[in-house]
N, C-alpha and C positions, 0 to 999 in steps of 0.2 A: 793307662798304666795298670800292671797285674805285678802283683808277689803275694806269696805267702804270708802269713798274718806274724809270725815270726818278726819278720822285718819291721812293723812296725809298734811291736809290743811295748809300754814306758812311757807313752805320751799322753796328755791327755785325762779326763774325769769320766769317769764311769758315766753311761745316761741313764738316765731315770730311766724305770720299769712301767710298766699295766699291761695289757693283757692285747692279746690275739692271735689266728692260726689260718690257717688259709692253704688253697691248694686246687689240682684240674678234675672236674667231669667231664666223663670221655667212658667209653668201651672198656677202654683199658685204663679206667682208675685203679689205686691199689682198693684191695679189700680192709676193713675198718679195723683191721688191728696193723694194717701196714703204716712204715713211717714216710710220711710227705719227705720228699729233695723239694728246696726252697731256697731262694735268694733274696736279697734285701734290695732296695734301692734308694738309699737314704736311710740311715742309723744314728741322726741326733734329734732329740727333741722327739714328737708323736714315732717316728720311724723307729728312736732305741725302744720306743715301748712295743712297736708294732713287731720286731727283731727278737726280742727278747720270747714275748708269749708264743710266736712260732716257733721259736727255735725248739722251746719246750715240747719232747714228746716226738719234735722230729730230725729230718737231719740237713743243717745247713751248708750247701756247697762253696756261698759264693754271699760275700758283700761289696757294696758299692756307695762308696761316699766321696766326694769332692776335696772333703776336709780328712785328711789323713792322721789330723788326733783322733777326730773321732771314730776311725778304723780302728785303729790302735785300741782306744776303751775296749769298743765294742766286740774286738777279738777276745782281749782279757777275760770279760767278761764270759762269752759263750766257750771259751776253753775252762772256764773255772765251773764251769756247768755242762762238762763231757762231749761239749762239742770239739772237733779236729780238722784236720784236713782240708778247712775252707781255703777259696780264694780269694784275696782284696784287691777291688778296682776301686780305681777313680772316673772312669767311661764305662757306662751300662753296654755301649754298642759293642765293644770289646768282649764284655761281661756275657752278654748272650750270642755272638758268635761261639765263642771257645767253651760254655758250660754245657754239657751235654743232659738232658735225661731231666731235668726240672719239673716240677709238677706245678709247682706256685712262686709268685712271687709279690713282694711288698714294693710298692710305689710310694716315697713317703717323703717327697721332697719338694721345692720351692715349682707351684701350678703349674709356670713354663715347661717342667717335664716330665707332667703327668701320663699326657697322651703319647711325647716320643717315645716315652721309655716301657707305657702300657701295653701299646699296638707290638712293638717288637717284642714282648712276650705272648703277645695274643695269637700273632700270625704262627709262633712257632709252637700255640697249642699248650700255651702256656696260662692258667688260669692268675687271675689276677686281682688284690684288694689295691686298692686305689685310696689317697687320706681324700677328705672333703678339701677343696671343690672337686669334682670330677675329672674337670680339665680347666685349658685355659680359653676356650673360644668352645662356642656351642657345635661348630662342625667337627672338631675333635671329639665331644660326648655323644653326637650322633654314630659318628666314624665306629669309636669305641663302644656303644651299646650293641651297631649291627654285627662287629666282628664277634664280639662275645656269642651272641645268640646262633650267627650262620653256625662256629664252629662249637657251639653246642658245651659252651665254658664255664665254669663257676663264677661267680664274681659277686665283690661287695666293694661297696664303696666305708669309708670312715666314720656314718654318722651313727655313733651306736646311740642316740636315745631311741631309736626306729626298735631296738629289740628290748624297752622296759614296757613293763608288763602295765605301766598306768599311762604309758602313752598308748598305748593298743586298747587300754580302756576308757581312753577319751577319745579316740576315734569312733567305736563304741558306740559313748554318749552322746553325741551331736549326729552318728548316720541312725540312731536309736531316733533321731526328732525328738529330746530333752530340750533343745533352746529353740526349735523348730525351725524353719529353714532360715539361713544365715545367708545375708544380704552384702555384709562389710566388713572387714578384715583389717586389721592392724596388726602389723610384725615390727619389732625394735629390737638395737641392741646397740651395748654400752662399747661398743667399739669403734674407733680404731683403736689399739692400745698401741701401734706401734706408728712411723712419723708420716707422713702425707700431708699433701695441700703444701707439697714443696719441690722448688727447682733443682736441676740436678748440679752437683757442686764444680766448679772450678780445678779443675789440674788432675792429676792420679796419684797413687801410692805404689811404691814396690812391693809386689804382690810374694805373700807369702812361702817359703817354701812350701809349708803346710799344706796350701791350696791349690786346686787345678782350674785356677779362675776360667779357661778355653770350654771343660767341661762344665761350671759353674753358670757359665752365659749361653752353651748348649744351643738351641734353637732360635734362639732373641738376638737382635741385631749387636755385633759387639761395642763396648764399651771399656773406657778404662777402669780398673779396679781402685777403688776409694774404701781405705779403711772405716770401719762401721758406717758404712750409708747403707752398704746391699744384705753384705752375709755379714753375720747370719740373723735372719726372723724379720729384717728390717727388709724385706724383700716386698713383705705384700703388700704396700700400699703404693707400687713402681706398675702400672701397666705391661709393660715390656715382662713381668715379674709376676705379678697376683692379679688379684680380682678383688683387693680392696676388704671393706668390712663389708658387704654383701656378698659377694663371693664364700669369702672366710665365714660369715655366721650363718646364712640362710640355708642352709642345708641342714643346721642345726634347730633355727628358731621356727624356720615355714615347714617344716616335715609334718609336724603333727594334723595342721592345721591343711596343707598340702593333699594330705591322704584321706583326711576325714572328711573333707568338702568336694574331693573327687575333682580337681581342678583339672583342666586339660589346659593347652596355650591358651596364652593372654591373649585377645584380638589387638590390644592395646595399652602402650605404657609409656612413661615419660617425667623428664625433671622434673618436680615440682619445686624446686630451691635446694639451694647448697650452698655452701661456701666459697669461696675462690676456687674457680678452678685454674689448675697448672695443664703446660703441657704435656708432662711424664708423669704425671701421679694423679690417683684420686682426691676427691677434695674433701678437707677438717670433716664434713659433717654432709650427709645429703636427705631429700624427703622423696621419697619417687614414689607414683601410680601405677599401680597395674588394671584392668578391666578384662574380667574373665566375661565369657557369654554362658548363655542360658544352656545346662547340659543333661542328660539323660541317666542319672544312678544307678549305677553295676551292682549296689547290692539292695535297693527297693525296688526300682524298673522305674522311679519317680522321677517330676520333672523337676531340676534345682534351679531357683532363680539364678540371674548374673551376682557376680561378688565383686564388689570395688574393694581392693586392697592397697593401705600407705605402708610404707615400710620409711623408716625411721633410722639413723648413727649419726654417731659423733660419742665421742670420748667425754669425761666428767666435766671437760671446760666447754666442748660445743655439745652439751646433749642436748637431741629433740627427742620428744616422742609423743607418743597421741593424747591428747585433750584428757586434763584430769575429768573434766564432766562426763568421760564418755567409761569410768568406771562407778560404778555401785558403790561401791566404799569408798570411792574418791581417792584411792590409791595408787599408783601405779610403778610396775617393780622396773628394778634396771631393766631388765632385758624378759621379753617374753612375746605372746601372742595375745590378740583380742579377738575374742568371734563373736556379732551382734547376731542377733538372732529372733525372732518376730516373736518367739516365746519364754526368751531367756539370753543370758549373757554368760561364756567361759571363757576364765583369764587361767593361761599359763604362765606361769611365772618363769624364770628360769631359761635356759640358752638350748635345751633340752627338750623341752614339749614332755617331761618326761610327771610333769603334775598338774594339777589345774584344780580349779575351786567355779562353781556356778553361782550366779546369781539371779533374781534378788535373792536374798539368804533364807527371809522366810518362805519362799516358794518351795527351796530344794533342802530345807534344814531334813526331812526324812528322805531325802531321796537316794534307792537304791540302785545301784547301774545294773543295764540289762545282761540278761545273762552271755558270757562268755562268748561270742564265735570267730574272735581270733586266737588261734593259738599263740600260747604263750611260748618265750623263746626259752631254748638253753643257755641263752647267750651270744651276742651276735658274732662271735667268730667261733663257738661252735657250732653257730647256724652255716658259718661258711664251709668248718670242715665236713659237716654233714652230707651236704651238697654235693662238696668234692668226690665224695666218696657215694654218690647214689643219690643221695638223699633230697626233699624238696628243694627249689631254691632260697637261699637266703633270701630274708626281707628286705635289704637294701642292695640286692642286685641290680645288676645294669639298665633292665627293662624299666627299674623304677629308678633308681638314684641317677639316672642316666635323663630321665623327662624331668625330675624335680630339678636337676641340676640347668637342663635347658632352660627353663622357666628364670630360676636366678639368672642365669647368667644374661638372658635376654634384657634387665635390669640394667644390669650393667654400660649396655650398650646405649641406655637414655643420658647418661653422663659424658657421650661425646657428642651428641645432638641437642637443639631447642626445640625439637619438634616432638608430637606427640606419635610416635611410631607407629604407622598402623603393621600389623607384624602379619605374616604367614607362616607360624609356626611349623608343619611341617615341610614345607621347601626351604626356612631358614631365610625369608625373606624380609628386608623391612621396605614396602611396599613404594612408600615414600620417602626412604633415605636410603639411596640407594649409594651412599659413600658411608653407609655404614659396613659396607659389604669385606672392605680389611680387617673389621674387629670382629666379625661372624666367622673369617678363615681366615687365618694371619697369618704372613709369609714366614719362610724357615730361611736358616740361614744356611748356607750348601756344605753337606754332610751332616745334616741334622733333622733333615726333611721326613716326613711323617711318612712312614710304611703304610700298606695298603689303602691306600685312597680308592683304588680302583672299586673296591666294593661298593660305597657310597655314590660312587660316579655314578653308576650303573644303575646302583638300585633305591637311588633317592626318595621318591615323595612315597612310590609303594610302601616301602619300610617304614617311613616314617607315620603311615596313617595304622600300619600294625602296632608301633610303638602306642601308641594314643588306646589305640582298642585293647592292649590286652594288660597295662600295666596294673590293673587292680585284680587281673585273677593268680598275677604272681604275688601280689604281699598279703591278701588275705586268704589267709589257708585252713 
């Protein structure tokens, strides 16, 4: 469905604000006092804030949201702020046939269609921010990192503590050899906040005028529409839907810790215990392993031992997280990272990696972090419009948020096995569960099916061992 935003003006609450911008590098980018043409793809919740800071400064053609109050807000609001002339869909596929001339666009909607709705901007040369997770299966953020790079595209992914300035300087601190080489790893977080470790309900509800539940269900095998079980937010903890609180946090909690340890794939990962599990959703609470190998450091030339990493959720009635013994202070916060380390220990606290404190105290009470050699950002979505427009690449582009995102999402995939996966990261293999191989590419539903595959068909494991080699000469600049 398309109309003009007219039609749908008086419905609906305004969405919350913050910040972003986004847009294509190409030949023919505009020059940096031009204004980006941009579309939205999801406008409530991270997407009205992701809509809003773009819209700023440039000119929006086109939004696309499922839920037609929240068009409605969202036009209000960008008319009330000099914007005109857009269009409102409720189908992105629609949305990008008929919008001509786009430079950018925002991806900001339930994981299931991240990748259909990024690729169909990708293919038409359209640069693209994407919210955290990436995608919803690790062959769609491979898919979506090669198309980005073949056609030579801007792009960032959602995780902005990647562009504060004390996460770049905790990266820093541990590739500086302050805690000296780190052995084991612990990531937690106090999520799920929303319902999982549950079956899917009995009967349907007559679905909304408001909603385009056909567009709503997108890619994912259809279902009937149940008041408050899916839409809205109560999505990510449905398979069919999200990636759970792994998916949802670790793009936020392992980045730091991710970048500064230089991880490449896991060899190996697996249940370590969870809560009940269902057959449509993740379960209350889970503890999973990872096992990195022994890797070569892009910014000493040094050799890094292997890193065992637990990653740790569940909500304030099922929380787990790592061993109080295994903090110095005997502390440990909701949500954050641990990094042990043969000469020291850093805890980040926080969902961000965007702070951290070393231990023992009296060892680092004077200690000064080494001097600077990451640059610091303008701010991560003006890192992206810089980009667009010439500039380096953003720190959480494709190359990178695209492998960190593999890495999570390969987690994921221990939650439908009891085995301990031996993985081939770059062929996307689990060498040993080879019925894992639906949840690594998951089928579409017909008219929904993922544009350009043929690139990855073609150029699989080569691309994928480039990904691996070069993603640390994009985020450290």
């Amino acid at each position: 469905m398309a109309t003009t935003r007219r039609d749908f003006i008086g419905t609906g609450a305004l969405a919350s604000l913050a910040f972003w911008s986004g847009g294509r590098a190409s030949a023919q980018a505009a020059d940096a006092k031009d204004k980006l043409k941009v579309a939205h793809v999801g406008v409530g919740g991270k997407g009205g804030s992701d809509t809003i800071d773009l819209a700023n400064g440039n000119i929006t053609l086109a939004l696309c949201d499922i839920d037609k109050g929240r068009l409605a807000s969202m036009a209000k609001e960008l008319e009330a702020r000099g914007q005109k002339d857009f269009k409102l869909y409720t189908d992105y596929r629609r949305m990008f046939d008929e919008v001509k001339g786009l430079d950018a666009v925002t991806v900001s909607t339930p994981d299931h269609h991240h990748a259909p709705a990024g690729m169909r901007a990708l293919v038409r040369d359209i640069a693209v921010f994407v919210q955290k997770p990436f995608a919803h299966s690790i062959y769609e953020t491979r898919l979506m990192t090669l198309t980005a790079r073949q056609r030579k595209l801007a792009s960032q992914m959602g995780n902005q503590g990647t562009s504060a300035a004390r996460l770049r300087e905790a990266v820093e601190v541990v590739q500086s050899g302050a805690i000296g080489k780190v052995h084991e790893l612990h990531v937690w977080t106090n999520r799920p906040i929303w319902p999982q470790g549950i079956d899917r309900p009995a009967g349907e509800d007559p679905i909304p005028d408001s909603i385009d539940w056909e567009c709503w269900i997108g890619p994912a095998p259809m279902r009937p529409y149940k008041a408050g079980v899916y839409h809205d937010f109560k999505w990510r903890g449905w398979f069919d839907f999200g990636t759970g609180a792994l998916g949802d946090m670790a793009c936020h909690t392992l980045n730091m810790p991710f970048w500064a340890l230089e991880l490449g794939y896991p060899t190996r990962f697996w249940r370590e215990d969870s809560g009940e599990r269902h057959l449509e959703t993740f379960p209350k609470w889970s503890v999973l392993k990872y096992e990195f190998p022994e890797r070569r450091s892009r910014h000493t030339g040094e050799t890094l031992p292997p890193v065992s990493m637990t990653w740790y959720d569940g909500d304030d009635a099922n929380m787990h997280q790592p061993p109080k013994d295994l903090f110095p202070n005997g502390q440990v916060p909701r949500t954050g990272a641990l990094l042990i380390g043969d000469k020291g220990v850093m805890v980040s606290p926080g969902d961000s990696g965007n702070e951290y404190t070393l231990f023992p105290e009296a060892q680092f009470k004077d200690y000064e972090p080494p001097k600077p050699w990451i640059a610091r950002s303008p701010g991560h979505m003006r890192e992206f419009v810089d980009a667009v427009k010439g500039g380096p690449p953003a720190a959480s582009n494709f190359e990178y948020s695209g492998f960190l995102s593999e890495v999570v999402l390969a987690g994921c995939l221990s939650l439908h096995s009891d085995k301990k996966i031996e993985w081939d990261g770059p062929n996307m293999v689990a060498r040993n569960a080879p019925e894992l191989a639906h949840y690594i590419d998951t089928p579409y539903r017909p008219g929904w099916e993922l544009v350009g595959r043929e690139l990855l068909d073609n150029q699989l494991a080569a691309a994928a061992t480039t990904i691996e080699r070069t993603m640390s000469s994009y985020t450290i600049r």
